[in-house]
N, CA and C atoms of all chains as a GROMACS GRO file, in nm:
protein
  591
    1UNK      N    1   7.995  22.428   9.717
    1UNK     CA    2   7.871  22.476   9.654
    1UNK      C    3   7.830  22.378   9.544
    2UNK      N    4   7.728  22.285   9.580
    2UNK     CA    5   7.674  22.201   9.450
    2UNK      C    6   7.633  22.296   9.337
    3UNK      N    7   7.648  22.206   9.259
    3UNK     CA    8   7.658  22.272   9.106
    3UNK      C    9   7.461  22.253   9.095
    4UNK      N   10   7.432  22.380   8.986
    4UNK     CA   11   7.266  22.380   8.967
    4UNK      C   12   7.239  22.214   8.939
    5UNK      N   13   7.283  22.120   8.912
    5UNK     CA   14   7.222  21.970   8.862
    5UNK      C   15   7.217  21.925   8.973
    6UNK      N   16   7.296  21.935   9.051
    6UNK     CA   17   7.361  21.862   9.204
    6UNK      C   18   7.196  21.916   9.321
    7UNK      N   19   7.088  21.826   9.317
    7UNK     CA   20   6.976  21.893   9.372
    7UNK      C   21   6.961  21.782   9.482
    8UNK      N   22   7.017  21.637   9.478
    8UNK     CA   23   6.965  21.512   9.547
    8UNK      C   24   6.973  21.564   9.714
    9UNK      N   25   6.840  21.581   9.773
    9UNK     CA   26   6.807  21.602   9.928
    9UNK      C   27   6.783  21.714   9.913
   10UNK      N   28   6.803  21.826   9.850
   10UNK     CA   29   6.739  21.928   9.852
   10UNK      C   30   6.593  21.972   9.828
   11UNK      N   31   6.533  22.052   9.901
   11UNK     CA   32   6.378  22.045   9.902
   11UNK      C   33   6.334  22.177   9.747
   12UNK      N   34   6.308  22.082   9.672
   12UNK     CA   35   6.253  22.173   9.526
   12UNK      C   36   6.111  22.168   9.507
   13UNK      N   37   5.991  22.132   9.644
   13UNK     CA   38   5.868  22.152   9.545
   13UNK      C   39   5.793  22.041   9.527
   14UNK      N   40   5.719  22.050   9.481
   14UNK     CA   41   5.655  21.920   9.399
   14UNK      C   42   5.725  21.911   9.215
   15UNK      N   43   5.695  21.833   9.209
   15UNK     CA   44   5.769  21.782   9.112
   15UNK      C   45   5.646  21.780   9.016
   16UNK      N   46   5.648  21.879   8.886
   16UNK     CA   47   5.630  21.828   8.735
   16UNK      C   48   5.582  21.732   8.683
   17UNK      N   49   5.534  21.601   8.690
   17UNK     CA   50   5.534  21.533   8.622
   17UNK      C   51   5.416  21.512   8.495
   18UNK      N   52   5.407  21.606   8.445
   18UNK     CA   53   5.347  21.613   8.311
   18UNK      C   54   5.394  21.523   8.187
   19UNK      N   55   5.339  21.455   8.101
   19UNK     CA   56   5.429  21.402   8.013
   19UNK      C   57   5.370  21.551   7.863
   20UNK      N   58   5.453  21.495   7.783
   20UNK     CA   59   5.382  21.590   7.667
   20UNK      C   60   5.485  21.457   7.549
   21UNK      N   61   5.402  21.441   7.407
   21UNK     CA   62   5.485  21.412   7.324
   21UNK      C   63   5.584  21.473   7.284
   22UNK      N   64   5.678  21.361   7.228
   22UNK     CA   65   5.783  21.368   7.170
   22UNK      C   66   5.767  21.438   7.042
   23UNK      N   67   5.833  21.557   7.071
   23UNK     CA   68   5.858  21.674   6.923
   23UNK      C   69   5.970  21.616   6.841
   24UNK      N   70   5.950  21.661   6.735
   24UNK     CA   71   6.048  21.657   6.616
   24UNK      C   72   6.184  21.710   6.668
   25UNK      N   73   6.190  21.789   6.703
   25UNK     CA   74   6.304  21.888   6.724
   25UNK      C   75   6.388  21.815   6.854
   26UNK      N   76   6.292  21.697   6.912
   26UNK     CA   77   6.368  21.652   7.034
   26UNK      C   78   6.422  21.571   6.961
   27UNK      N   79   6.348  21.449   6.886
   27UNK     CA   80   6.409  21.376   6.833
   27UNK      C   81   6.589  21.408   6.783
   28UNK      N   82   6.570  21.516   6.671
   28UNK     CA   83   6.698  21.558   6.602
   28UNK      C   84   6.791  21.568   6.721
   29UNK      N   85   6.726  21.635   6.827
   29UNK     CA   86   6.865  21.727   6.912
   29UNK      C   87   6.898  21.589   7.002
   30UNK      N   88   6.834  21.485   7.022
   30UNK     CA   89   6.897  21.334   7.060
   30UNK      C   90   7.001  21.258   6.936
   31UNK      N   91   6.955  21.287   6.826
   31UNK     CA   92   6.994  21.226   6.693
   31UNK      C   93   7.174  21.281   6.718
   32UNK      N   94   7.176  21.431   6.684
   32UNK     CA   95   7.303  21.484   6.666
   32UNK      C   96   7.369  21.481   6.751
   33UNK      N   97   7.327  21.453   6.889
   33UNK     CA   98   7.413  21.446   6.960
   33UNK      C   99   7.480  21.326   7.019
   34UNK      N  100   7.399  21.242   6.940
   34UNK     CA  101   7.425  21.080   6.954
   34UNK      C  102   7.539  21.087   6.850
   35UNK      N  103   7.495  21.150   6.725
   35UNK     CA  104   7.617  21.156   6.596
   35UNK      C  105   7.733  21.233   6.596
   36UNK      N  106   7.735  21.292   6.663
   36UNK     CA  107   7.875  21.367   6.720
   36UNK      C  108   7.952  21.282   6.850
   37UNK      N  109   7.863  21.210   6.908
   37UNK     CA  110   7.947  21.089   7.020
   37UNK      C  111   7.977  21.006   6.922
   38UNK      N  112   7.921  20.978   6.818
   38UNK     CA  113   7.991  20.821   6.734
   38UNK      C  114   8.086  20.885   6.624
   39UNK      N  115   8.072  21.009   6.592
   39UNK     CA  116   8.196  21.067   6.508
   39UNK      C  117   8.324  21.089   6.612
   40UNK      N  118   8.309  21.089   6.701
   40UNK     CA  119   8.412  21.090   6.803
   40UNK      C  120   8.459  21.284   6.819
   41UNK      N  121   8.353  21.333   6.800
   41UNK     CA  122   8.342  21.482   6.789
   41UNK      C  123   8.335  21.526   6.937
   42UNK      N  124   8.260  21.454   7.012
   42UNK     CA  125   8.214  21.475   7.176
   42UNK      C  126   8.217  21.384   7.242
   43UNK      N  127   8.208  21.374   7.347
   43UNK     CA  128   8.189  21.259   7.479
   43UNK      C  129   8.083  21.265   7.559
   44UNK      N  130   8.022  21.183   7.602
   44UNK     CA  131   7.907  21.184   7.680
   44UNK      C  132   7.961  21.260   7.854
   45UNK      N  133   8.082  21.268   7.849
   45UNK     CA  134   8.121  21.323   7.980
   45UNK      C  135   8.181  21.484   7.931
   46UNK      N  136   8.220  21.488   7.817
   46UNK     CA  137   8.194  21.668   7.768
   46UNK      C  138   8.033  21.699   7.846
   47UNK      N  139   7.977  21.676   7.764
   47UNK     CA  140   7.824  21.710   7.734
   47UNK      C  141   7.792  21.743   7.894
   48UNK      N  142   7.758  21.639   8.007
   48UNK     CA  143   7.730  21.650   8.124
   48UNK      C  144   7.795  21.779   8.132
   49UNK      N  145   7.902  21.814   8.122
   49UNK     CA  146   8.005  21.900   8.182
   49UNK      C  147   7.920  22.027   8.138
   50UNK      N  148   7.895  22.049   7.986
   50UNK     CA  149   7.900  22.172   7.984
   50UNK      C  150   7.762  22.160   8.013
   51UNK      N  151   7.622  22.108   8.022
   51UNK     CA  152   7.493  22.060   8.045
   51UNK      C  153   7.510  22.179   8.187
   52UNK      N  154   7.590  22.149   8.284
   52UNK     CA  155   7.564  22.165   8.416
   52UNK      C  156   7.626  22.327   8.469
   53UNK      N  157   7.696  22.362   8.307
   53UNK     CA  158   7.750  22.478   8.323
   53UNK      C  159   7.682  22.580   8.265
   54UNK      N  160   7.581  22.538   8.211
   54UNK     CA  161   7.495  22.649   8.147
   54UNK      C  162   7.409  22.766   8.203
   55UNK      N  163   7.419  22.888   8.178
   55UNK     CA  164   7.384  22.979   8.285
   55UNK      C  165   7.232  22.963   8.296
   56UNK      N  166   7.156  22.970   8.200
   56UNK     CA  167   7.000  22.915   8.193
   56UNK      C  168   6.955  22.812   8.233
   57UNK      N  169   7.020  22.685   8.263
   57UNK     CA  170   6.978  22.604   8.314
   57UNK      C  171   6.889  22.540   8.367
   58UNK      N  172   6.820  22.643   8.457
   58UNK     CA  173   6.677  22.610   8.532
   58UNK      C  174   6.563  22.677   8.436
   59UNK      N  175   6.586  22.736   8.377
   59UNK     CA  176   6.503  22.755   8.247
   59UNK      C  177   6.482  22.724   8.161
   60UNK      N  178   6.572  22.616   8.108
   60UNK     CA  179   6.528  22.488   7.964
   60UNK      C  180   6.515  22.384   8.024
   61UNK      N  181   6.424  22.340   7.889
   61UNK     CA  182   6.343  22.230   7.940
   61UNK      C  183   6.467  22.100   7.874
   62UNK      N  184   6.416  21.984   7.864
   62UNK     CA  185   6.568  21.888   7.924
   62UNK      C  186   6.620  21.898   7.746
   63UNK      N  187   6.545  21.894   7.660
   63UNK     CA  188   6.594  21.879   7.546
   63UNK      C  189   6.701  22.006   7.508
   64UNK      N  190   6.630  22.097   7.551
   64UNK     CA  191   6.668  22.229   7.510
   64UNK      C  192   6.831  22.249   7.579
   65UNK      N  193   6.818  22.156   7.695
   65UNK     CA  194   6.995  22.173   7.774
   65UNK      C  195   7.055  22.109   7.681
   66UNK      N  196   7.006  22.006   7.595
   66UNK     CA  197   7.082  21.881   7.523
   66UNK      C  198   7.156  21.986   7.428
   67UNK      N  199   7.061  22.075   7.352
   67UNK     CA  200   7.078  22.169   7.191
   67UNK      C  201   7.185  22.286   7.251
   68UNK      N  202   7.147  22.303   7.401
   68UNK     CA  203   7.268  22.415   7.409
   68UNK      C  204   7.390  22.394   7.491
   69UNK      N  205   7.418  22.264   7.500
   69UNK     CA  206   7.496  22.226   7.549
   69UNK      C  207   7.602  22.163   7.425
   70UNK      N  208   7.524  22.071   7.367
   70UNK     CA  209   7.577  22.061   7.218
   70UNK      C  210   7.646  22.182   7.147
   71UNK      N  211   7.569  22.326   7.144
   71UNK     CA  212   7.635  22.457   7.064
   71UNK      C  213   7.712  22.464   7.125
   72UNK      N  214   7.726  22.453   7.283
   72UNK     CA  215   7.850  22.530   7.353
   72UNK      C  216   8.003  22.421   7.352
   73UNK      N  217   7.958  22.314   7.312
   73UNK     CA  218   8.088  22.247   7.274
   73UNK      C  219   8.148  22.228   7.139
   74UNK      N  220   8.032  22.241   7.062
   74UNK     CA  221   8.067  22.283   6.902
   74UNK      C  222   8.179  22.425   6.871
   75UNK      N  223   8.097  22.537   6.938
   75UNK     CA  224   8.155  22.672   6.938
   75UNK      C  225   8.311  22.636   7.034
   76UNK      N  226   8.277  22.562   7.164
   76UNK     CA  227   8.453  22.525   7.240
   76UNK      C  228   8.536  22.519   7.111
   77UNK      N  229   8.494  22.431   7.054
   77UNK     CA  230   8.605  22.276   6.994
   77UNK      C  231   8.660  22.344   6.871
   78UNK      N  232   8.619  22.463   6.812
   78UNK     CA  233   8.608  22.542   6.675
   78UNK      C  234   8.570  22.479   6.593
   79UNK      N  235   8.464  22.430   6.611
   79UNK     CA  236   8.404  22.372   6.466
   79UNK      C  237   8.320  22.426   6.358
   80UNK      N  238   8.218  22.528   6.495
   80UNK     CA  239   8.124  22.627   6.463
   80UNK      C  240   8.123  22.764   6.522
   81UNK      N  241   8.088  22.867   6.524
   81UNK     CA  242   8.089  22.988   6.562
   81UNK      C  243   7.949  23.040   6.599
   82UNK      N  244   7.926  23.090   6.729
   82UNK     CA  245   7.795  23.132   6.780
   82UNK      C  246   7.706  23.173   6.635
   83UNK      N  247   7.759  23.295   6.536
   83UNK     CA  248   7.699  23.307   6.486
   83UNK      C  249   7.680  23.211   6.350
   84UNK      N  250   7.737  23.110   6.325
   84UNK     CA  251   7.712  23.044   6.188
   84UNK      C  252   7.628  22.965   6.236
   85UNK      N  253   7.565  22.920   6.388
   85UNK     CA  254   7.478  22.860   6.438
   85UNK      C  255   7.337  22.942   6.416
   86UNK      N  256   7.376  23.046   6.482
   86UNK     CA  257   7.232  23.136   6.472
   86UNK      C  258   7.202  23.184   6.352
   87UNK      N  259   7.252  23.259   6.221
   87UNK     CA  260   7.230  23.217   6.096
   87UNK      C  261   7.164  23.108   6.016
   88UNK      N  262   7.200  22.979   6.053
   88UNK     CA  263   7.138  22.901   6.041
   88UNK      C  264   7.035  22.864   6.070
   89UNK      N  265   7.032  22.851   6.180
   89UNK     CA  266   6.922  22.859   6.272
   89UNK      C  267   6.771  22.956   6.250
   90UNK      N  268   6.850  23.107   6.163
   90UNK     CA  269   6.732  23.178   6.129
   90UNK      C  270   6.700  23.159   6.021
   91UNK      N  271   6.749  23.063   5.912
   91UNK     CA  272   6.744  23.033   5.802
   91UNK      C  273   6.675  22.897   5.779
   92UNK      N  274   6.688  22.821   5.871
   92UNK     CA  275   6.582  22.736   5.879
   92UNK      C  276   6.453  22.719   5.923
   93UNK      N  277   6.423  22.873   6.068
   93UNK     CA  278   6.325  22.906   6.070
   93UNK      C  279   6.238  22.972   5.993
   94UNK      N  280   6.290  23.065   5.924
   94UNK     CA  281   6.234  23.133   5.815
   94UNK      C  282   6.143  23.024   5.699
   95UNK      N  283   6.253  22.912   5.694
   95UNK     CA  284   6.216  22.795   5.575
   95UNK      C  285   6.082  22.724   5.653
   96UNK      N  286   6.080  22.732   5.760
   96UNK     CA  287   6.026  22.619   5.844
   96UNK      C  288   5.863  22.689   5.840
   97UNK      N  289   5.846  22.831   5.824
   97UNK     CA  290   5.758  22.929   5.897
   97UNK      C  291   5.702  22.978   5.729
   98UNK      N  292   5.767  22.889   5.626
   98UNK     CA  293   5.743  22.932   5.497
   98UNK      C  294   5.749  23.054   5.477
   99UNK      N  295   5.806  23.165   5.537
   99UNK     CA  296   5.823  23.309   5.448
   99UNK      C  297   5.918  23.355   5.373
  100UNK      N  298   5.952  23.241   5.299
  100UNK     CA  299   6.083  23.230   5.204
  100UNK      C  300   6.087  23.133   5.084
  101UNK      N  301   9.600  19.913   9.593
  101UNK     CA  302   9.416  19.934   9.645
  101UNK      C  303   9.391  19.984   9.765
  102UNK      N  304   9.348  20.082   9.743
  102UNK     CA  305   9.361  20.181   9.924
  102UNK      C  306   9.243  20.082  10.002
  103UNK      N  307   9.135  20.030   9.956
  103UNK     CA  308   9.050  20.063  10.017
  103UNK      C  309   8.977  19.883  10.005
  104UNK      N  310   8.932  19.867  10.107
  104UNK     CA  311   8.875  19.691  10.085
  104UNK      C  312   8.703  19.718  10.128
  105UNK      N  313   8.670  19.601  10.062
  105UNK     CA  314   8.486  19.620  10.159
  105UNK      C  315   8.564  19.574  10.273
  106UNK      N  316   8.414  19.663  10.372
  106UNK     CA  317   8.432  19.655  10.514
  106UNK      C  318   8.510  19.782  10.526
  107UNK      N  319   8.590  19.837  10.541
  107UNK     CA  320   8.648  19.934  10.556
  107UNK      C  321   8.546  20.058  10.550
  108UNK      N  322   8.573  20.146  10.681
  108UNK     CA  323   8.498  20.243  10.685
  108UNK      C  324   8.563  20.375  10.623
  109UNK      N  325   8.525  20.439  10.523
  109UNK     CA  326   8.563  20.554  10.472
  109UNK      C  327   8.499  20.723  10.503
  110UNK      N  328   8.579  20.794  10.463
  110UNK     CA  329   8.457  20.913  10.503
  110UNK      C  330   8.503  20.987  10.333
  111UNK      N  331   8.381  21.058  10.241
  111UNK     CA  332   8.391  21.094  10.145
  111UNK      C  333   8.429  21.266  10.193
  112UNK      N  334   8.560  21.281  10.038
  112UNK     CA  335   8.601  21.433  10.089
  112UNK      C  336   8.513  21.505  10.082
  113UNK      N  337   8.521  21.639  10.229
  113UNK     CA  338   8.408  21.754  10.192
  113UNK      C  339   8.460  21.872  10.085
  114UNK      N  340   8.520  21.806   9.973
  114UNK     CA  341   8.612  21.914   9.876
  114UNK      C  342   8.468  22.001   9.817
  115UNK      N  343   8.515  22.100   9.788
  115UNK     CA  344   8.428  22.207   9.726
  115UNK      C  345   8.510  22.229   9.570
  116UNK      N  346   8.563  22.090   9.505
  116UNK     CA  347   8.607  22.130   9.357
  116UNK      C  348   8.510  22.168   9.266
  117UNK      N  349   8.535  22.288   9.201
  117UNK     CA  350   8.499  22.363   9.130
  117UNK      C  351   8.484  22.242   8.978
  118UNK      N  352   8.384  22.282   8.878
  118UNK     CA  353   8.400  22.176   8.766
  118UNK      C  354   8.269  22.098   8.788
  119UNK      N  355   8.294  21.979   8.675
  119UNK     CA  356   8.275  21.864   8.687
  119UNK      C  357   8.286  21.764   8.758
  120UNK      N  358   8.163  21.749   8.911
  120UNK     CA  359   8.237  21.622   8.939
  120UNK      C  360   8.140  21.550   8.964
  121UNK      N  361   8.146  21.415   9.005
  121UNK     CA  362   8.116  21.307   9.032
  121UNK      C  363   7.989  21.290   9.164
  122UNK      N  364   8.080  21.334   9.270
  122UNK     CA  365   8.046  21.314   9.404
  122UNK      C  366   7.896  21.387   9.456
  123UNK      N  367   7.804  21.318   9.429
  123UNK     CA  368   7.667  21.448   9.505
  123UNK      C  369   7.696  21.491   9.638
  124UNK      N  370   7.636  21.637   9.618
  124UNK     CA  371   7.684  21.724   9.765
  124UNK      C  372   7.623  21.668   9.858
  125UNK      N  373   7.514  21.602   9.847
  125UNK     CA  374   7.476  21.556   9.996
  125UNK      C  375   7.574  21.433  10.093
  126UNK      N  376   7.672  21.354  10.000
  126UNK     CA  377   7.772  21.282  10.039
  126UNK      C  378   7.843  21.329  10.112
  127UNK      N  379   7.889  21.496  10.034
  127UNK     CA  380   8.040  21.554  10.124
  127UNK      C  381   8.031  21.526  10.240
  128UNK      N  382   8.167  21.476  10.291
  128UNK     CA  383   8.216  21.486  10.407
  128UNK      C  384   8.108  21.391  10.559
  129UNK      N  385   8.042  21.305  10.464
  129UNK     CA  386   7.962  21.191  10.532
  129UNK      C  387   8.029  21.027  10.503
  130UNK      N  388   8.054  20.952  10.638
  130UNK     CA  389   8.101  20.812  10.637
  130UNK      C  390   8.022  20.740  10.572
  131UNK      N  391   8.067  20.628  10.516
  131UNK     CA  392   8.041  20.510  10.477
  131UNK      C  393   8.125  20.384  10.509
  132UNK      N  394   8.052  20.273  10.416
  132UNK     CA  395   8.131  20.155  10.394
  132UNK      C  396   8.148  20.082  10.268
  133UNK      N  397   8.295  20.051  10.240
  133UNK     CA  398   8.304  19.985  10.102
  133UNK      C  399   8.240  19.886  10.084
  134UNK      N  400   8.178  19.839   9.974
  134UNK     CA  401   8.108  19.715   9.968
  134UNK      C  402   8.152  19.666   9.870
  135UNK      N  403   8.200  19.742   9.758
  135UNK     CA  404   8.296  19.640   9.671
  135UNK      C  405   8.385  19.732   9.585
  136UNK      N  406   8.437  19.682   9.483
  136UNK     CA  407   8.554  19.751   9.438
  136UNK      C  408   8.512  19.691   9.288
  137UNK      N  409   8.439  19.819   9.212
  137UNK     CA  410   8.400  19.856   9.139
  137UNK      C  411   8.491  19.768   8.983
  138UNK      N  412   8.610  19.863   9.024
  138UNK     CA  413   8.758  19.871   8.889
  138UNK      C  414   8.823  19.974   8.899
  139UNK      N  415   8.846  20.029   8.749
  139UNK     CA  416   8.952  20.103   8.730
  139UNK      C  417   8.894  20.184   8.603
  140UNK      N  418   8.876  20.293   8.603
  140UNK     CA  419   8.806  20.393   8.515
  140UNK      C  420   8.912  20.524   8.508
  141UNK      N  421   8.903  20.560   8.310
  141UNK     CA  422   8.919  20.679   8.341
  141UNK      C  423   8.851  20.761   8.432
  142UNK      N  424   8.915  20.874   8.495
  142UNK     CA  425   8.873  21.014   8.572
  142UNK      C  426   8.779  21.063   8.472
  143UNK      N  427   8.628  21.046   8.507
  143UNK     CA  428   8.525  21.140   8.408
  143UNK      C  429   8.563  21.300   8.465
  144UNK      N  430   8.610  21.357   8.568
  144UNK     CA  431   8.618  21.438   8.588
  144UNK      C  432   8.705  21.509   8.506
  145UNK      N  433   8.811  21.433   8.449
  145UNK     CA  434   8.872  21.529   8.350
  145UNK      C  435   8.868  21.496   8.178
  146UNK      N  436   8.820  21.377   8.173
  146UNK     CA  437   8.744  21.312   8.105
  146UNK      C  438   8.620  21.456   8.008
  147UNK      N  439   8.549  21.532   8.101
  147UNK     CA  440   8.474  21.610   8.088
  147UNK      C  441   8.506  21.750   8.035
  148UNK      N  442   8.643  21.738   8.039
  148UNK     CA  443   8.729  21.880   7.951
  148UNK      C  444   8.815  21.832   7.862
  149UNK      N  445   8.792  21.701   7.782
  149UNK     CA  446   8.883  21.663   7.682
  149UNK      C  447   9.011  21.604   7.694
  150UNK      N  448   9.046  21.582   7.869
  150UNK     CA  449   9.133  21.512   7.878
  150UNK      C  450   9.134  21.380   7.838
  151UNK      N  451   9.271  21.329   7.863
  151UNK     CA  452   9.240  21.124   7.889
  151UNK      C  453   9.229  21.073   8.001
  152UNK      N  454   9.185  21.121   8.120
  152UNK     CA  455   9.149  21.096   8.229
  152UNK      C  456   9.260  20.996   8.265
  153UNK      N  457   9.325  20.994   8.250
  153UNK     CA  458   9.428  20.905   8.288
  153UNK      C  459   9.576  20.927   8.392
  154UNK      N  460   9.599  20.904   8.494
  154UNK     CA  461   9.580  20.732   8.524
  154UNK      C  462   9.402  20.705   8.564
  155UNK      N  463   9.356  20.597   8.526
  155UNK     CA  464   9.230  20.537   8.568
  155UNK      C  465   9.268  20.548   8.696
  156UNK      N  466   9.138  20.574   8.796
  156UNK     CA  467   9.068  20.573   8.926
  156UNK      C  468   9.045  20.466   8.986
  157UNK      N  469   9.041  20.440   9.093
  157UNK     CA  470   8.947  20.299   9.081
  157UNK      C  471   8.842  20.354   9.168
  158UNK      N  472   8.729  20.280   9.150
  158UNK     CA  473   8.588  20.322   9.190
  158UNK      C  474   8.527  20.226   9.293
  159UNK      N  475   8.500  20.276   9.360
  159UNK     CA  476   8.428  20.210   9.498
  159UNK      C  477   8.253  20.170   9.483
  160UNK      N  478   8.213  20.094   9.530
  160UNK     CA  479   8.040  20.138   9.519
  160UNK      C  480   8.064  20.112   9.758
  161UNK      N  481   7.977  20.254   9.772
  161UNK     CA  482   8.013  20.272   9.905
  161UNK      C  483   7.867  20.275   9.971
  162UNK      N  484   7.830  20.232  10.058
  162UNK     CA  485   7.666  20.282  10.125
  162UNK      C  486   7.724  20.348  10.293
  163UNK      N  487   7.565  20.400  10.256
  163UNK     CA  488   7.578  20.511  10.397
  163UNK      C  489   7.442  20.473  10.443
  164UNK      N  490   7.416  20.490  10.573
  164UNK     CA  491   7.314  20.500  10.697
  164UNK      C  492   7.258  20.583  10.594
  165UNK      N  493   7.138  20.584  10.591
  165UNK     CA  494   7.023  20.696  10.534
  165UNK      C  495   6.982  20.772  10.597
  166UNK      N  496   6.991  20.743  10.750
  166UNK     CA  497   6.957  20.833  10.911
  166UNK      C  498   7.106  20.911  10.915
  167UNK      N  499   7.244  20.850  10.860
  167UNK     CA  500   7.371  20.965  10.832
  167UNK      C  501   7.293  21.062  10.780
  168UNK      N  502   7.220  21.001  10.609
  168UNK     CA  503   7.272  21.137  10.531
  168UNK      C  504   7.147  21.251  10.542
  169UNK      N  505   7.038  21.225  10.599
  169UNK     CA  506   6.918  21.320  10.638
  169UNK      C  507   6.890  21.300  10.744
  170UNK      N  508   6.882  21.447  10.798
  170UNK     CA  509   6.821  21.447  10.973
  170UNK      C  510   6.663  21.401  10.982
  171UNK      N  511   6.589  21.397  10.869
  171UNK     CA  512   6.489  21.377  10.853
  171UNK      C  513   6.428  21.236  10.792
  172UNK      N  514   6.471  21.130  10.778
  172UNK     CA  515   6.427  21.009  10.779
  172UNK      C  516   6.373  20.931  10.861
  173UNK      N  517   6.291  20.865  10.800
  173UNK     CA  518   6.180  20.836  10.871
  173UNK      C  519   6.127  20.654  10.797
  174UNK      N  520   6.239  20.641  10.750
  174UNK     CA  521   6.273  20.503  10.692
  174UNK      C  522   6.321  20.443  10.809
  175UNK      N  523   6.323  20.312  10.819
  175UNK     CA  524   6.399  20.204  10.853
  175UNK      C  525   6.511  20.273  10.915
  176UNK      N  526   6.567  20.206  11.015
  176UNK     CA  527   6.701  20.269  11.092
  176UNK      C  528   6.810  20.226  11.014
  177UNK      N  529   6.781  20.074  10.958
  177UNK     CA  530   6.917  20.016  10.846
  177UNK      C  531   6.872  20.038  10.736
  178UNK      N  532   6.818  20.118  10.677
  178UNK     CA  533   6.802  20.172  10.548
  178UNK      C  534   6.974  20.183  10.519
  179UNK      N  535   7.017  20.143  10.420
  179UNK     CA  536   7.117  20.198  10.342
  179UNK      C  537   7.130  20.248  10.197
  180UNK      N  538   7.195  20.333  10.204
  180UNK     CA  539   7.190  20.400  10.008
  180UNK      C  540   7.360  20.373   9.956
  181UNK      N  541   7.330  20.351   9.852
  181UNK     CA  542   7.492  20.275   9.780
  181UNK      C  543   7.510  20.407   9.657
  182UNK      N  544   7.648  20.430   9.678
  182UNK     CA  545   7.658  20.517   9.609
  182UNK      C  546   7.801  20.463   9.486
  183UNK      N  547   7.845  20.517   9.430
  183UNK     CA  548   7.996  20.480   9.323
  183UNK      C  549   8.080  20.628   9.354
  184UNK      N  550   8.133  20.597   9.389
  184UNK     CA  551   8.214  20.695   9.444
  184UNK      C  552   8.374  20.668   9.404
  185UNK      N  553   8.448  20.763   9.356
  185UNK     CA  554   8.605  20.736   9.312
  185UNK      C  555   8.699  20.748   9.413
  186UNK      N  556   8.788  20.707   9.422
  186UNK     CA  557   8.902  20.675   9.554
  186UNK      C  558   8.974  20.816   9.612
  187UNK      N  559   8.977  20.924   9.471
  187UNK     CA  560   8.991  21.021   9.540
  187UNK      C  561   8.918  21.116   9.606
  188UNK      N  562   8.826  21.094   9.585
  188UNK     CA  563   8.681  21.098   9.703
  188UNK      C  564   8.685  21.047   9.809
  189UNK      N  565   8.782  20.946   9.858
  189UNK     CA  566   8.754  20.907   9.981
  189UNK      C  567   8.886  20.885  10.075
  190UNK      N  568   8.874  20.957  10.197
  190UNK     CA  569   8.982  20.902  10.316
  190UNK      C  570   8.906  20.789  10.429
  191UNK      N  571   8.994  20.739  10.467
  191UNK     CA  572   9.017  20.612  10.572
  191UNK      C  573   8.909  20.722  10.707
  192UNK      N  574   8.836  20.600  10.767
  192UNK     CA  575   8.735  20.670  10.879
  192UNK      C  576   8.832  20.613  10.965
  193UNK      N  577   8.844  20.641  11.117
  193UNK     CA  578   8.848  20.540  11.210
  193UNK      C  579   8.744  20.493  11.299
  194UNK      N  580   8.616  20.530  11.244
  194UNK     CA  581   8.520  20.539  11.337
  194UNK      C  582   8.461  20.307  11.326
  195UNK      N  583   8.357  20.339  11.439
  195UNK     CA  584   8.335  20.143  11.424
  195UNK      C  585   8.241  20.153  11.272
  196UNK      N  586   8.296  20.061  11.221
  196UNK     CA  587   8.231  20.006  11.105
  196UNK      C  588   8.039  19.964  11.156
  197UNK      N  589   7.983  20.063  11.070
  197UNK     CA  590   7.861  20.086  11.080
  197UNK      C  591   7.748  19.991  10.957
   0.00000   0.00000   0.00000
């Protein structure tokens, strides 16, 4: 059973090809995860791994596999905890959305 | 070195669970070595924090393109080259294609 990434010869459609700019938020989630491969925190062959294991998968868009593929090896490795991510996470939205 | 160019191989039809390497449309379809890559850690275990170690050695292998789809409509010697790791692959006896 190919794995959801594993698509080469399979018939999916027409293909997407929309471009849209580059968001802020892509930028970062390329940034950290470049900075956790040079802290020697992750591997570019972690990442694929858990990238392809993600149950949502066909529902994020490519950056968005990068950010939750990244949490799900952060939360593996014990560095971080689902929730000190999402805490954060609502704490910077809040900051971001100025109602704080 | 199991494996030389020229030598006809057939890639395993393994169904390993994980991380791997090999695209499913390969499984269990012949080729031919065309060169001999090196010697790499195993990304496959590589991908759960191992040391992938002992290194692999890696093949770059092509296949008939009329092998790997019933539906081509390319060139009859179309070939596609793939990198494929050694334990991915057993000895064919079929004629070197």
């Amino acid at each position: 059973m190919a794995g959801v990434h594993d698509l080469g010869g399979s018939s999916g459609g027409p293909i997407d090809r929309s471009q849209h700019e580059t968001e802020d938020w892509e930028r970062l989630a390329d940034a950290i995860t470049i900075a956790l491969d040079k802290k020697g925190i992750k591997t570019t062959d972690q990442h694929r791994r858990a990238l392809e294991s993600l149950d949502n998968y066909r529902e994020l868009a490519y950056y968005e596999r990068w950010v939750a593929a990244t949490e799900k090896l952060l939360v593996e490795k014990g560095i971080l905890t689902s929730k000190e991510i999402d805490q954060r996470s609502a704490e910077v939205a809040r900051r971001w959305s100025g109602t704080r | 070195m199991t494996f030389e160019p020229g030598n006809r191989v057939r890639v395993r039809a393994s169904e390993k669970p994980g991380h791997v390497r090999t695209p499913e449309y390969l499984r269990g379809k012949t080729g031919r070595v065309e060169s001999v890559l090196g010697e790499f850690p195993n990304p496959e275990d590589l991908a759960y924090g191992l040391s992938g170690r002992p290194e692999r050695l890696l093949y770059k292998v092509s296949f008939r393109q009329t092998d790997l789809w019933n539906d081509y409509e390319g060139p009859g010697d179309d070939r596609l080259y793939a990198d494929v790791y050694e334990h991915w692959l057993e000895p064919d006896e079929g004629e070197t294609t």
